[in-house]
C-alpha positions as CSV (number, residue, x, y, z in Angstrom):
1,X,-49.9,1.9,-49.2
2,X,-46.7,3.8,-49.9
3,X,-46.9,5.9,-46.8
4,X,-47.4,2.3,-44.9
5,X,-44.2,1.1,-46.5
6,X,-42.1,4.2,-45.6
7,X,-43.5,4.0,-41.6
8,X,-42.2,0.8,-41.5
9,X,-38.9,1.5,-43.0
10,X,-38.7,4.5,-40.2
11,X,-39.6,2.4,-37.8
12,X,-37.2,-0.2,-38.2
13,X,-33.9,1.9,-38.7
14,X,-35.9,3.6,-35.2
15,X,-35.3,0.3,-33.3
16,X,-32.0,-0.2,-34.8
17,X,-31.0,2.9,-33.7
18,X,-32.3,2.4,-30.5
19,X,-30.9,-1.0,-29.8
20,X,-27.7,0.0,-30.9
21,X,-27.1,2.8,-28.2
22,X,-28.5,0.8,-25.6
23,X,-25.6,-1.8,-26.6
24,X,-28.8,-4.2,-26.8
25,X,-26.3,-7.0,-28.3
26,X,-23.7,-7.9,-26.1
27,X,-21.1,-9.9,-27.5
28,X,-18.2,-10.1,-24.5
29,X,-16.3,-7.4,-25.9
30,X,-17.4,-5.2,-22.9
31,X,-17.6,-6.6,-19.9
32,X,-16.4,-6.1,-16.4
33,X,-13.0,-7.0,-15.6
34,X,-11.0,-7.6,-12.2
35,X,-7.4,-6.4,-12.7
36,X,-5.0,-6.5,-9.9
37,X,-4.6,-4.3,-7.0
38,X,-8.4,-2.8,-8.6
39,X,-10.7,-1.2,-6.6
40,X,-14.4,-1.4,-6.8
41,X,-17.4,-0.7,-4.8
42,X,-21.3,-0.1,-5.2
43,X,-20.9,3.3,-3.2
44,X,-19.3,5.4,-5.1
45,X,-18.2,6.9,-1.5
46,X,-16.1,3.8,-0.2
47,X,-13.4,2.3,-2.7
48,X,-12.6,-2.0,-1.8
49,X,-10.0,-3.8,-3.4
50,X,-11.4,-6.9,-5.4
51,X,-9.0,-9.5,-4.0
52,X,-9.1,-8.4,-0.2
53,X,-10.0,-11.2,2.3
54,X,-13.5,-10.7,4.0
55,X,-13.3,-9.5,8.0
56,X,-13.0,-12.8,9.5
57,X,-12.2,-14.8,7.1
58,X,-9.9,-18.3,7.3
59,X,-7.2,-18.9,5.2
60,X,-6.8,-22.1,2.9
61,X,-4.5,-23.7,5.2
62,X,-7.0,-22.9,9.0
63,X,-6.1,-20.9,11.5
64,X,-5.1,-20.9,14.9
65,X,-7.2,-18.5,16.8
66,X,-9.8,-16.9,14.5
67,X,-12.6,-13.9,15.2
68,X,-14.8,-15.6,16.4
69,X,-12.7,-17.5,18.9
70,X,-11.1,-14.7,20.6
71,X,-11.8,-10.8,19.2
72,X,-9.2,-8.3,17.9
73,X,-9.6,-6.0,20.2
74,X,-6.7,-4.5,22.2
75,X,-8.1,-5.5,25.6
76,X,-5.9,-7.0,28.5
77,X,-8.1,-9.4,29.1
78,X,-8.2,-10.4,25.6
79,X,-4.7,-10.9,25.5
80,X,-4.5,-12.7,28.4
81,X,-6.7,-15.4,27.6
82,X,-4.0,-16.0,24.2
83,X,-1.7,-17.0,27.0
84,X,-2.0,-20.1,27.3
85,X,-1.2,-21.1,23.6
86,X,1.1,-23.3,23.0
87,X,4.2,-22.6,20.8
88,X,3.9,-25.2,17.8
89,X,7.1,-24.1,15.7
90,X,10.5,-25.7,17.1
91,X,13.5,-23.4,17.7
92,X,15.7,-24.2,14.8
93,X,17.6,-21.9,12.4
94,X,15.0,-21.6,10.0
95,X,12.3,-20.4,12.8
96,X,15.3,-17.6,14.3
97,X,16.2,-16.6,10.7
98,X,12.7,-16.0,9.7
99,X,11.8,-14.1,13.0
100,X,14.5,-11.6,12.8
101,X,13.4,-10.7,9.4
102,X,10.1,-10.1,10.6
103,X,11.2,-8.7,13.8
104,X,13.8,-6.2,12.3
105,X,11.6,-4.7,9.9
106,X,8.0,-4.5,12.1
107,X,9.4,-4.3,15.6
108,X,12.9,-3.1,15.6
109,X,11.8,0.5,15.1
110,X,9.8,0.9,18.2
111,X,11.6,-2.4,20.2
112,X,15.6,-1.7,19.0
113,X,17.4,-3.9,17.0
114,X,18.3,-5.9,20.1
115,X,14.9,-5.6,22.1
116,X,16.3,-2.8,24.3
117,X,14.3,-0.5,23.1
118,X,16.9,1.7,22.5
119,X,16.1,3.3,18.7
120,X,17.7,5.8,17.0
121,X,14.4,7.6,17.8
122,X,15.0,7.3,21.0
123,X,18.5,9.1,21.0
124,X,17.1,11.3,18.6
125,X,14.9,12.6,21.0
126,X,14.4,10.9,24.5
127,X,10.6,11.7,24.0
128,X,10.2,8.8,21.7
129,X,11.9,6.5,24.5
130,X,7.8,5.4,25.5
131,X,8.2,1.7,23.6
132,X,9.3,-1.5,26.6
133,X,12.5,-2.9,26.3
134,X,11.8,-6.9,25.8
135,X,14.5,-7.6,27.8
136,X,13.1,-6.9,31.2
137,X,11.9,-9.9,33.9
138,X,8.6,-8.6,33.2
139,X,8.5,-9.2,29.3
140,X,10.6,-12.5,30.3
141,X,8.3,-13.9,32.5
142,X,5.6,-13.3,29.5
143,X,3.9,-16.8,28.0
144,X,4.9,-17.4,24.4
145,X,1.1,-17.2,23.4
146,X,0.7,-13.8,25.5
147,X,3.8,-12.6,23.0
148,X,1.7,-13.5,20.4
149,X,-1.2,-12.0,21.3
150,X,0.3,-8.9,21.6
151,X,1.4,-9.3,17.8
152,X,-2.3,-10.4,17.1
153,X,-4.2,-8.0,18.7
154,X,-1.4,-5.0,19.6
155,X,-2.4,-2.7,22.6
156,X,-1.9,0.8,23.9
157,X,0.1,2.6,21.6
158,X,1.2,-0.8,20.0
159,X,-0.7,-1.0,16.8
160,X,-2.1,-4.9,15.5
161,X,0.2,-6.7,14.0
162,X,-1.8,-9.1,12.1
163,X,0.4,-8.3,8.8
164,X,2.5,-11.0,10.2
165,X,1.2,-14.1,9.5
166,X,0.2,-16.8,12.1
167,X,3.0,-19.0,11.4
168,X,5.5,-16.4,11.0
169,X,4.6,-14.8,14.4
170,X,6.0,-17.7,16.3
171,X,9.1,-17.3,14.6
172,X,9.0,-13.7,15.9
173,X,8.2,-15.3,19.6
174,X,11.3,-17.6,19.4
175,X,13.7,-14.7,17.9
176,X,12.2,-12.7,20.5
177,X,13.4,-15.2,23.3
178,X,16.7,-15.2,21.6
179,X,17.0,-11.9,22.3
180,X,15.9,-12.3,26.1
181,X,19.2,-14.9,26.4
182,X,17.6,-18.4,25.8
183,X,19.8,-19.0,23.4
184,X,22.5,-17.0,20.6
185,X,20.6,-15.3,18.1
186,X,22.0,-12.9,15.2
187,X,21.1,-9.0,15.9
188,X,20.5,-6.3,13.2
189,X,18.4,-6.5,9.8
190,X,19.4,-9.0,7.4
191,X,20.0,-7.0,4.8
192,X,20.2,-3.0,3.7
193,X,17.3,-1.0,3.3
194,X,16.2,-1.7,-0.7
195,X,17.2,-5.4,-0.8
196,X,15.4,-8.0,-1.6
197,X,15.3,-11.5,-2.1
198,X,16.4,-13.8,0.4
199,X,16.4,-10.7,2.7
200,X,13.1,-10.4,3.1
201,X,9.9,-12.7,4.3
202,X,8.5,-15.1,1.9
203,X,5.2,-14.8,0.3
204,X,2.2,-15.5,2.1
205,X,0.9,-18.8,2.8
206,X,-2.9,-18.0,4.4
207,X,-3.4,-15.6,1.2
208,X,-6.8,-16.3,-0.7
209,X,-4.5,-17.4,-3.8
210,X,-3.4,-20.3,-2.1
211,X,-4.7,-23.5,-3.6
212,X,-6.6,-25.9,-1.0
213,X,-4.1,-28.7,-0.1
214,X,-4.4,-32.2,-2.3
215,X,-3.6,-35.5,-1.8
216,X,-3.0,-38.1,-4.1
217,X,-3.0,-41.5,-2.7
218,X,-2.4,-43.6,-6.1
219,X,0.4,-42.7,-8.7
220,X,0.5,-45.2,-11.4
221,X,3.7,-45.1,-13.2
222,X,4.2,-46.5,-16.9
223,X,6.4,-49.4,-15.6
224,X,3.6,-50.6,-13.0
225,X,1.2,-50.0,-15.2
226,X,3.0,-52.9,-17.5
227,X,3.4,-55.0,-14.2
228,X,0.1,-54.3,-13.4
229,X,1.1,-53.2,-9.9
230,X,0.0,-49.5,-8.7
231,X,2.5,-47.5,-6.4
232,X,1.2,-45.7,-3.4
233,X,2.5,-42.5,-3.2
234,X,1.7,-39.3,-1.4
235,X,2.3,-35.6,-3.5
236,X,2.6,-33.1,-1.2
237,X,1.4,-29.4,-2.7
């Protein structure tokens, strides 16, 4: 009877023993956390950032063209068939400002400052002189949505340029025109290399962390609400 006692004595510190290592009881203490700019993956041989968009993916706020409209790749004929978009963003100083931001810190380097083409790599070495100038008939005569293709999709030696937002890219396509003599645009970066700020894009607006647009269509203030009258209003995000 004793011996049965002290068997089940041994076995229950056993399974509280055993329990215990297998952190049986969980009680949120450890549990797996997304931090940001993480990286996780199931294979051990491929590392993915947690808050990446998946391939294909539209933004909160739609897109224009997406994957499975037109492809990505760097085909002429792909391009071409961009060339008849439209231009939805109006020339103004907000559009021109905007594009030369982008444009001097994505395209200058390869493009020049102006759109010559002529970089500092360039007279560094004349070898490096293989990017277009934008300023010739040719790129002239180029539709506005065949521009932005280009920036889309990128081909030859030109890389995608899909880190530039939709939106922003057609302020690229009117600075871009600016340069070509439409009309008097400012030339050079906007600010110094370091800066930041106003000097640089704003943040992005097709990123995943973009709330879905809202709309309100009743806002009862505390007056009305004493009139008993209810004032239409739209709130804009």
């Amino acid at each position: 009877m004793r011996n049965n006692s002290l068997l089940r004595v041994l076995a229950l510190a056993t399974c509280t023993l055993w329990f215990g290592a297998c952190d049986w009881f969980t009680d949120f203490k450890q549990q797996p956390s997304v931090h940001t700019w993480g990286e996780f993956s199931a294979d051990s041989a491929e590392l993915k950032g947690f808050r990446g968009q998946p391939a294909g993916s539209v933004g909160t706020n739609g897109t224009l063209v997406s994957i499975y409209q037109v492809s990505n790749s760097p085909l002429p004929l792909t391009i071409d068939s961009m060339s008849a978009l439209p231009n939805p963003v109006a020339v103004d100083d907000s559009s021109l400002l905007n594009g030369r931001k982008y444009f001097q810190i994505n395209c200058a380097v390869c493009h020049g400052e102006s759109g010559d083409a002529n970089t500092p790599m360039k007279q560094l070495n004349p070898m490096f002189g293989f990017p277009p100038s934008l300023l010739t008939d040719q790129a002239k005569g180029r539709s506005d949505g065949y521009i932005w293709g280009m920036m889309r999709n990128g081909r030859g030696l030109m890389p995608p340029y899909n880190r530039i937002e939709e939106a922003d890219r057609w302020d690229v396509v009117n600075y871009v025109r600016g340069l070509q003599g439409r009309y008097p645009v400012t030339v050079g970066p906007v600010g110094r290399p370091g800066e930041t700020g106003d000097k640089l894009p704003g943040v992005t607006r097709l990123g995943p962390t973009v709330p879905a647009a809202y709309f309100h269509p009743v806002v009862v203030s505390r007056a009305a609400r004493a009139g008993g009258e209810a004032k239409q209003a739209e709130i804009k995000p």
